[in-house]
C-alpha positions in Angstrom: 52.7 -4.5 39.9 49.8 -2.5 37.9 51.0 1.6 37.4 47.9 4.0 38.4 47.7 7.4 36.9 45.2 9.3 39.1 43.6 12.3 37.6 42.6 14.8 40.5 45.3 12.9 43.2 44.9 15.9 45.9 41.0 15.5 46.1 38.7 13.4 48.4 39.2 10.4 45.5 42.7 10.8 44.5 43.3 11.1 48.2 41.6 7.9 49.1 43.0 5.8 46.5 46.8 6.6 47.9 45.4 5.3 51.2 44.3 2.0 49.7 47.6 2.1 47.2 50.0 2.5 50.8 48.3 -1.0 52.3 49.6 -2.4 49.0 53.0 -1.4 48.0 53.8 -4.3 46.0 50.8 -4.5 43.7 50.7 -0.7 43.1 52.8 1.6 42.2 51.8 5.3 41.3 53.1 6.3 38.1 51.4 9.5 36.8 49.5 12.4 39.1 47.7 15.4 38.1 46.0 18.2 40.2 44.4 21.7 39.1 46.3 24.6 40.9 47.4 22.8 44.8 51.3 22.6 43.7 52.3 22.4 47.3 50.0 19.4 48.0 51.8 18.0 44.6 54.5 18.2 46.0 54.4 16.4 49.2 53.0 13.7 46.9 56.0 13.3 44.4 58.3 13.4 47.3 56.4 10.5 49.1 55.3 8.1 46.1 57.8 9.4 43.3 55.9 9.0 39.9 57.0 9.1 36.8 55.1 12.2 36.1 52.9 14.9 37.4 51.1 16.9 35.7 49.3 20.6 36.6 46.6 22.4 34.7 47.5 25.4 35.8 50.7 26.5 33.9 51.9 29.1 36.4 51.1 26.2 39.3 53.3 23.7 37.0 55.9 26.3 37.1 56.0 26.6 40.8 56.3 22.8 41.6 59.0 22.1 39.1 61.1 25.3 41.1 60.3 23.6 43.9 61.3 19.6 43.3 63.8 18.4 43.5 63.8 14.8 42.4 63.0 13.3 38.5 59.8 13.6 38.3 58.8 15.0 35.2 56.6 18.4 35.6 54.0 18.7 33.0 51.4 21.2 32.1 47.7 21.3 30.8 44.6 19.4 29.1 47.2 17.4 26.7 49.8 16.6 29.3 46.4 15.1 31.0 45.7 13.0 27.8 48.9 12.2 27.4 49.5 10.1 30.8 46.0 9.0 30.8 47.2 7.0 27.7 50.8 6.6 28.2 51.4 2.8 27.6 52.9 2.8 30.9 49.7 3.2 32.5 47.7 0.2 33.3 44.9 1.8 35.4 43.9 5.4 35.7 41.4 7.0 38.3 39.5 9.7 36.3 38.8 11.9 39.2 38.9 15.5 38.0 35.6 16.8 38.2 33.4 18.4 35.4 34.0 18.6 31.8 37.5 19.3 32.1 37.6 15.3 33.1 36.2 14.0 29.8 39.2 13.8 27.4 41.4 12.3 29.5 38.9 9.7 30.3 38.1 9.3 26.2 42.0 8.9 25.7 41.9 6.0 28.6 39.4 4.4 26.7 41.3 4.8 23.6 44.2 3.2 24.7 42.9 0.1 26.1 43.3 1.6 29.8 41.1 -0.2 32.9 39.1 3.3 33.9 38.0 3.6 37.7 35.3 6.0 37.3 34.7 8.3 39.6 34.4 11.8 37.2 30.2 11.2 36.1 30.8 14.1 33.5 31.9 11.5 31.0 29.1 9.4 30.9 26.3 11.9 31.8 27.4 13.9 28.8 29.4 11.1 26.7 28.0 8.2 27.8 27.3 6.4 24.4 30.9 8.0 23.0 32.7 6.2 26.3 30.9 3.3 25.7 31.7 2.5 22.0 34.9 3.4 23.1 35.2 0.7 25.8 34.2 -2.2 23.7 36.0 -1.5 20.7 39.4 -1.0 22.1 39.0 -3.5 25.0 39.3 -1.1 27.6 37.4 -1.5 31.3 35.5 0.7 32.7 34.2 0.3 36.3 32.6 2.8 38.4 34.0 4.4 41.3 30.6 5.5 42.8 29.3 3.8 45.7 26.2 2.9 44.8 27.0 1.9 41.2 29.9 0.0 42.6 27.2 -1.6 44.4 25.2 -3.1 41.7 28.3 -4.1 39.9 28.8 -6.8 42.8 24.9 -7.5 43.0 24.9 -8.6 39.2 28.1 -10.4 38.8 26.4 -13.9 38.9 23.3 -12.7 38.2 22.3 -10.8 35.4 19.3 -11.8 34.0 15.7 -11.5 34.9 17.0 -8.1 36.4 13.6 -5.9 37.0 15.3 -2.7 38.5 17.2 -1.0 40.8 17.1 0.9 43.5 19.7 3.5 44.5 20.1 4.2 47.8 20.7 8.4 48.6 21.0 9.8 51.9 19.0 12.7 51.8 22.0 14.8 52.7 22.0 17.9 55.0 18.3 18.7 54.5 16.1 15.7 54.9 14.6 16.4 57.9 14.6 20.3 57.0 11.4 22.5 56.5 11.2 23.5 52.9 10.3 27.0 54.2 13.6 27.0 56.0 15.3 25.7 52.7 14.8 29.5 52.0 18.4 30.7 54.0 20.7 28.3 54.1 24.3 28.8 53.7 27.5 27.4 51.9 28.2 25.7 55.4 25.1 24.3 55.9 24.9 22.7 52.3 28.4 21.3 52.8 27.3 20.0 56.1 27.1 16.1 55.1 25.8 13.5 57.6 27.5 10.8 56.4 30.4 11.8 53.7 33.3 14.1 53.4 33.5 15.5 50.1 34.1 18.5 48.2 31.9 21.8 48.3 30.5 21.1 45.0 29.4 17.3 45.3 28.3 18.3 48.8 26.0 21.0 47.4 24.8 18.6 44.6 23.9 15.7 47.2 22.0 18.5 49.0 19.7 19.8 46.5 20.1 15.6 45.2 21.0 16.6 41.8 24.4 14.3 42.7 21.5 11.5 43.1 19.7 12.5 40.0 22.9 12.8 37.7 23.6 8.9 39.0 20.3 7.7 38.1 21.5 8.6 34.4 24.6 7.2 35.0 23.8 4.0 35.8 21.0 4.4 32.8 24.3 4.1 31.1 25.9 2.0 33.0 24.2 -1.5 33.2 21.8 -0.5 30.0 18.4 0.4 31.8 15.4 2.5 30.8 14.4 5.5 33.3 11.4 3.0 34.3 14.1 0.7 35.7 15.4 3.2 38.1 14.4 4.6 41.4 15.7 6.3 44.5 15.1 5.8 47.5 16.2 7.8 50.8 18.5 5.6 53.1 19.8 8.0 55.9 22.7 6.6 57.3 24.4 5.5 53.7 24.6 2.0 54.6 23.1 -0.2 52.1 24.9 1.8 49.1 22.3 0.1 46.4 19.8 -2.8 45.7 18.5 -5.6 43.1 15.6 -5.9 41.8 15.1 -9.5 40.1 11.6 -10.9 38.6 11.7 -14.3 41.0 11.5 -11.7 44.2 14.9 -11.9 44.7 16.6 -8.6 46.0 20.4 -8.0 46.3 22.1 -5.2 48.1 25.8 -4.5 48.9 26.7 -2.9 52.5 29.6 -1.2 54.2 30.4 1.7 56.1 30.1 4.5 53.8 33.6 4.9 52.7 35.0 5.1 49.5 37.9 3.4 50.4 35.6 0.1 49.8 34.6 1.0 45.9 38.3 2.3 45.2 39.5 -1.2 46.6 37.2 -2.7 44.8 38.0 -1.4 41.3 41.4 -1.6 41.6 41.6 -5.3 42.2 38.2 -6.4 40.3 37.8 -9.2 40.2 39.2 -10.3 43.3 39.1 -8.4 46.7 42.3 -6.7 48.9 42.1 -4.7 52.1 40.5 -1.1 51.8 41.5 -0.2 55.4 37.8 0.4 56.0 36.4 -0.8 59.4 34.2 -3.6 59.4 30.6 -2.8 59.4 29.1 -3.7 62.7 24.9 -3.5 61.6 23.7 -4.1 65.3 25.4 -0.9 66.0 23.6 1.0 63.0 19.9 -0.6 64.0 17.4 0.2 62.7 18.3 0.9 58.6 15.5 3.2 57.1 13.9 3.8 54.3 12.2 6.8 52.7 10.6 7.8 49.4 12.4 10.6 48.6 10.2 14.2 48.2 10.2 16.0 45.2 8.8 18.9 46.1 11.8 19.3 48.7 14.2 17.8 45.8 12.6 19.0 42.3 16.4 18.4 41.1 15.6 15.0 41.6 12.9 14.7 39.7 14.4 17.3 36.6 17.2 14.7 36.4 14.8 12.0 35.3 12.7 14.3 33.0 16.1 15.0 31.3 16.7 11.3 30.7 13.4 10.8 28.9 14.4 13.7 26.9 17.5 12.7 25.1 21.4 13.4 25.8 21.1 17.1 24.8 18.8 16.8 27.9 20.8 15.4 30.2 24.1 18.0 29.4 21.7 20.8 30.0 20.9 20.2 33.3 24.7 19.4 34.1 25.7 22.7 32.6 22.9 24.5 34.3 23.5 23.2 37.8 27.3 23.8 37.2 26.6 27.3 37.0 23.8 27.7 39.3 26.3 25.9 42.1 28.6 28.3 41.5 26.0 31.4 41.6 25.0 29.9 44.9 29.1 29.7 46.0 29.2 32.8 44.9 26.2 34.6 47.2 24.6 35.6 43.3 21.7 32.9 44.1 19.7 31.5 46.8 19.9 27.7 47.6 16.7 27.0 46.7 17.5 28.9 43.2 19.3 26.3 41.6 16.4 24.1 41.1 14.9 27.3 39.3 17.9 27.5 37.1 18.1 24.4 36.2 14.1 24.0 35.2 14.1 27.2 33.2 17.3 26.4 31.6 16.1 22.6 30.7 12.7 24.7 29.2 14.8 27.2 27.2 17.1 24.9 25.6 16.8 22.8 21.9 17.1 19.3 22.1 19.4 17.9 19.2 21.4 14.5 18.6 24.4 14.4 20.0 26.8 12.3 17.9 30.6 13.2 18.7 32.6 14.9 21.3 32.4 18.5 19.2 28.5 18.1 19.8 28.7 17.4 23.3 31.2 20.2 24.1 29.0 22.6 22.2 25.8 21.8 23.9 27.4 22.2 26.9 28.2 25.9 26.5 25.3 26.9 24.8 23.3 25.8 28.6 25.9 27.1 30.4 25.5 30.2 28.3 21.9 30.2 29.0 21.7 29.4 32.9 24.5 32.3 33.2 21.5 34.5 31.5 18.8 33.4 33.6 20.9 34.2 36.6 21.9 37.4 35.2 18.0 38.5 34.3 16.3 37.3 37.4 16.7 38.8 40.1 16.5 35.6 42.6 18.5 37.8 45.6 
């Protein structure tokens, strides 16, 4: 019986892994929860899978759900009550699925304490990746990834990792692909969100529209599997099938396939390095025929393209362009920006930022705000509207 803590248990992630833990109730039990501000969702949870603890950011939230429960759970609030399960020596895995920076301590104290990490929070290795890293090899820890396409080349290079030449990592061109850039111009919240293929969240929907999602994965699997920019490329697969592939230097190429579901990569990390049931539907490729393939367009997707620029440039980089499209997302959310202004955002604010080493935590936290600082400036002095 392995305990999971799952940071960010009421989103699309967190939700999915209680789906694959239910088809397993003898090899997993849940044993620590968190959310931000949902306490009634929280609730239904610790009444269904009783853990140990659960843990809101949101104090007043955290006050709410322990008025409201009833059983011994143990209510907790804030960033330290997040650190403090991720490492509790009760926890053997931990799903790091809060998103943004808010996600990167608890991840760093899973890595700490020896923890197996399911990644699914990209915040800690687009803007920590060489911290986590260090991390994971000196105290043992595990880290695999949670994304579907990294997930992917995880199983390709198993049992083969040398001679690799590249990868390829397979995006579907989201809501937009087959979309005018001139009509780009007017889109709204609903149309970004309007994914052909996944169900996710309004920010990682918006992201795999303007494919700045793809982008920030190109640097993560940089990190991942130790490969120069050169190394990496995109290419547009529309219906999310083949979630990456394998380049090797005898003219050998490996992919992994399923229905896109992230049921299958959840699964997958939770019982590497064997196999259990994900309770996602066989994939049936005569019923998908044809599978296509597409160089992606940069002048539709310049996100794209600034996410590989930023790589070149250094970690200090690669945080600025996070920060930046963190707040230009949430201009656009907000009706402050047009969609096709958070490309703009993000180029002026990669131009108007210093580039510096980025050595600890401190470093990374303050380069972080100081682009978030700046892209909230750039929205503020152009008038994009």
């Amino acid at each position: 019986m392995k305990n999971i803590t799952i940071l960010g248990a009421t989103g699309s992630i967190g939700t999915s892994t209680l789906a694959v833990i239910d088809l397993h109730p003898n090899s997993f039990k849940v044993f620590a929860i968190s959310a931000n501000k949902s306490w009634q969702q929280m609730l239904k949870l610790c009444i269904k899978y009783q853990p140990e603890y659960a843990v809101m950011a949101n104090e007043n939230a955290a006050s709410k759900l322990q008025k409201a429960l009833t059983n011994d759970t143990k209510i907790l609030s804030g960033a330290k009550s997040l650190n403090y399960i991720a490492a509790h020596k009760k926890t053997d895995y931990v799903m790091a699925a809060i998103v943004g920076v808010a996600g990167i301590h608890s991840v760093l104290m899973a890595a700490e304490s020896g923890k197996r990490i399911m990644l699914a929070n990209k915040e800690s290795l687009i803007l920590a990746g060489n911290i986590l890293l260090e991390s994971i090899i000196k105290n043992n820890s595990q880290l695999i990834p949670v994304d579907s396409e990294h997930c992917a080349i995880m199983q390709c290079i198993q049992n083969s990792k040398s001679k690799l030449q590249k990868v390829q990592l397979t995006a579907s061109g989201g809501p937009f692909l087959n979309t005018p850039i001139s009509k780009l111009k007017s889109v709204s919240i609903k149309d970004a969100c309007n994914h052909p293929n996944w169900s996710m969240g309004h920010k990682i929907s918006i992201d795999s529209a303007t494919m700045i999602n793809k982008g920030l994965e190109v640097i993560e699997a940089h990190y991942l599997f130790n490969l120069k920019p050169e190394q990496i490329e995109v290419v547009i697969h529309p219906k999310s099938i083949i979630h990456s592939l394998v380049y090797y230097k005898d003219g050998s190429v490996l992919s992994q396939l399923s229905n896109p579901d992230m049921r299958c990569a959840i699964s997958y990390s939770m019982a590497y390095p064997n196999r259990i049931k994900s309770g996602v539907k066989t994939l049936d490729l005569i019923k998908h025929s044809p599978l296509e393939f597409y160089k992606p367009d940069y002048k539709k997707f310049p996100c794209l393209e600034l996410a590989f620029e930023s790589l070149k440039q250094g970690v200090s980089a690669i945080g600025a362009i996070n920060a930046a499209n963190e707040i230009a997302v949430a201009a656009f959310m907000q009706g402050k920006i047009k969609f096709l202004d958070i490309a703009k955002v993000i180029e002026k604010t990669l131009a108007s930022t210093k580039r510096a080493e980025l050595n600890n935590l401190a470093s990374v936290i303050a380069n972080n705000e100081t682009a978030r600082q700046v892209a909230s400036l750039i929205i503020k002095q152009c008038s994009y509207n």
